[in-house]
C-alpha positions as CSV (number, residue, x, y, z in Angstrom):
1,X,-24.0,-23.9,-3.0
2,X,-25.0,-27.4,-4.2
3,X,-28.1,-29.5,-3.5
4,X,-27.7,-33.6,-2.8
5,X,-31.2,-35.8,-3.5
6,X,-31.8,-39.3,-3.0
7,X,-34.9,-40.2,-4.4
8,X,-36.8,-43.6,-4.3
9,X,-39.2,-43.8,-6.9
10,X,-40.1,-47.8,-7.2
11,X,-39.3,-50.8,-5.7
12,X,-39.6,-54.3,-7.1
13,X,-39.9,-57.8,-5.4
14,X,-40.9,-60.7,-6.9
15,X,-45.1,-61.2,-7.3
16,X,-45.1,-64.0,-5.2
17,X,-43.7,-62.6,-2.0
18,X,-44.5,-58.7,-2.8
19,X,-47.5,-58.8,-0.2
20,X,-45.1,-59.9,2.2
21,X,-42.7,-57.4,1.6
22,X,-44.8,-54.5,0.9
23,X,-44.3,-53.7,4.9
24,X,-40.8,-54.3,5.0
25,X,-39.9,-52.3,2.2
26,X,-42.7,-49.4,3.2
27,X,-40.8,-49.1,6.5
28,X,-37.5,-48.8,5.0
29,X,-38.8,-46.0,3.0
30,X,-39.8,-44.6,6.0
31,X,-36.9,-45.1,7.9
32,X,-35.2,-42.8,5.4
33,X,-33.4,-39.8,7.3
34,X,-30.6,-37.6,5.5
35,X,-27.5,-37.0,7.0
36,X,-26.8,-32.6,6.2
37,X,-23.8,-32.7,8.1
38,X,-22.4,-35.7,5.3
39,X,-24.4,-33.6,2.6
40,X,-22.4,-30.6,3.6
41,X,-19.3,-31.9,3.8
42,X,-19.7,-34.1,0.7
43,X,-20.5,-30.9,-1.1
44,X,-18.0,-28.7,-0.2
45,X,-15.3,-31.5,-0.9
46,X,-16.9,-31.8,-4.8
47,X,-17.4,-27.6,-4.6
48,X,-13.8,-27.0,-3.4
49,X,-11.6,-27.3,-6.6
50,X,-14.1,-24.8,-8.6
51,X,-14.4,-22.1,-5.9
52,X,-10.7,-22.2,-5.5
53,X,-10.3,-21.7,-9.1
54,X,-12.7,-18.6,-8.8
55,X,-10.7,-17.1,-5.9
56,X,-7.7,-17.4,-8.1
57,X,-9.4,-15.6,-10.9
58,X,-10.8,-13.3,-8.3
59,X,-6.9,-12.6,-7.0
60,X,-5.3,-12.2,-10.4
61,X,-7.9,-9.5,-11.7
62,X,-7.4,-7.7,-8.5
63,X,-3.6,-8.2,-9.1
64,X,-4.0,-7.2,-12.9
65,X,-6.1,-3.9,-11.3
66,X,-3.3,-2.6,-8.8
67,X,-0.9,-2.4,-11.6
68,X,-3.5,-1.0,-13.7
69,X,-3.7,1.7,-11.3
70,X,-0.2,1.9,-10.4
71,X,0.8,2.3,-14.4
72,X,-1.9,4.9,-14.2
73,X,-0.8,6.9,-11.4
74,X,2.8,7.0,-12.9
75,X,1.6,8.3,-16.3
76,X,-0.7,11.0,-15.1
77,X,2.3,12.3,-12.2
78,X,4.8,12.4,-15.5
79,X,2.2,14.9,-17.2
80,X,1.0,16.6,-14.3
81,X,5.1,17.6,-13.6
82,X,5.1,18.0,-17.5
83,X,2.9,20.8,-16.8
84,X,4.4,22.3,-14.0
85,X,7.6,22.6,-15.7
86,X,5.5,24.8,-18.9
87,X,3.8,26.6,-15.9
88,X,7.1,27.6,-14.8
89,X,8.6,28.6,-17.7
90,X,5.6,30.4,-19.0
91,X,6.2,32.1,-15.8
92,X,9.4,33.0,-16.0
93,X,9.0,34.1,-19.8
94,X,6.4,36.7,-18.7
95,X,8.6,37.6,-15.9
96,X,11.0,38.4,-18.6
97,X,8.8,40.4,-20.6
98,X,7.4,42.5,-17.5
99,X,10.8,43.2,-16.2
100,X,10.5,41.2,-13.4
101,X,12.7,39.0,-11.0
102,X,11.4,36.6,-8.5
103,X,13.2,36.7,-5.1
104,X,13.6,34.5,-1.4
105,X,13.8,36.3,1.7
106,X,16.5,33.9,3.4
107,X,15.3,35.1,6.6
108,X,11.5,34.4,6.4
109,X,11.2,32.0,3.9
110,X,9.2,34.0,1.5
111,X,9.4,34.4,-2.5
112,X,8.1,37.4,-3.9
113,X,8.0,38.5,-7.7
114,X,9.5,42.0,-7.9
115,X,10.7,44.3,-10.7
116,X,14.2,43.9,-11.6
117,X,16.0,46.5,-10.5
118,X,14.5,46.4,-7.3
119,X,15.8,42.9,-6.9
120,X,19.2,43.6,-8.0
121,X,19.0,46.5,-5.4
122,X,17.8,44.0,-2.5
123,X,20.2,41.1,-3.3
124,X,23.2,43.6,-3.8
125,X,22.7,45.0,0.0
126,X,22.0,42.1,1.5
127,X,22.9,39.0,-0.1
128,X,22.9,37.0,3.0
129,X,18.9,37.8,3.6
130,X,17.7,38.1,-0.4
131,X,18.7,35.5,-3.4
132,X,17.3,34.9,-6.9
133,X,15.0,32.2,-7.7
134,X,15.6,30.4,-10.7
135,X,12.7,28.6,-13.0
136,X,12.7,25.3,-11.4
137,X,12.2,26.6,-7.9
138,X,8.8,28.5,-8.2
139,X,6.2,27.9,-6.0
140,X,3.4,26.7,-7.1
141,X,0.4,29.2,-6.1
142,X,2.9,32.0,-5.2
143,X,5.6,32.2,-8.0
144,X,3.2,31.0,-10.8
């Protein structure tokens, strides 16, 4: 936004002839009309340069803030699967310790966490239908 004045504050004419004049120059006063539409566009030509300087300053924080974010998201999915993988193997140490295996049912789609030798006995009979889940292929929420 701008604002454009034109003021007239005095006018001068010779003492001699100001009498004369004094109508003359009253009525040119008076005649005095602004143009807005030449305002307007006068002020948006001067305004131009500086609000396309603040758009640019506008785009390169916004730029500046994706890759903010995107550096961000990056970090916290590397230590968010950081912890997974110690969830797992915390896991799979306790399994250890209690004896136990986890297990897929081929045929369902199912893991289970049974005791050892009942998982040897399952994937001995019917190793088609029953396999062995190793560490890195936990489910979240039903292995650990």
């Amino acid at each position: 936004m701008g604002q454009y004045m034109n003021i007239v504050f005095h006018t001068a004419t010779p003492a001699g002839i100001a009498a004369q004049q004094r109508a003359t120059l009253g009525a040119i006063l008076d005649s005095f009309k602004v143009d807005m539409s030449t305002v307007n566009r006068q002020a948006a030509a001067l305004a131009a340069p500086a609000i396309e300087q603040i758009h640019a300053i506008g785009r390169a924080a916004a730029a500046q803030a994706k890759q903010a974010h995107e550096m961000n998201d990056l970090h916290n999915k590397s230590v968010e699967a950081r912890w997974d993988s110690q969830d797992k193997g915390s896991q799979a140490f306790s399994n250890y310790l209690l004896d136990q295996t986890v297990i897929a049912d081929n045929d369902n789609g199912g893991h289970a966490t049974v005791w050892n030798q009942t998982a040897d006995e399952l994937v001995k009979r019917n190793p088609s239908r029953f396999s062995y889940v190793e560490t890195p292929n936990f489910w979240k929420g039903v292995d650990y």
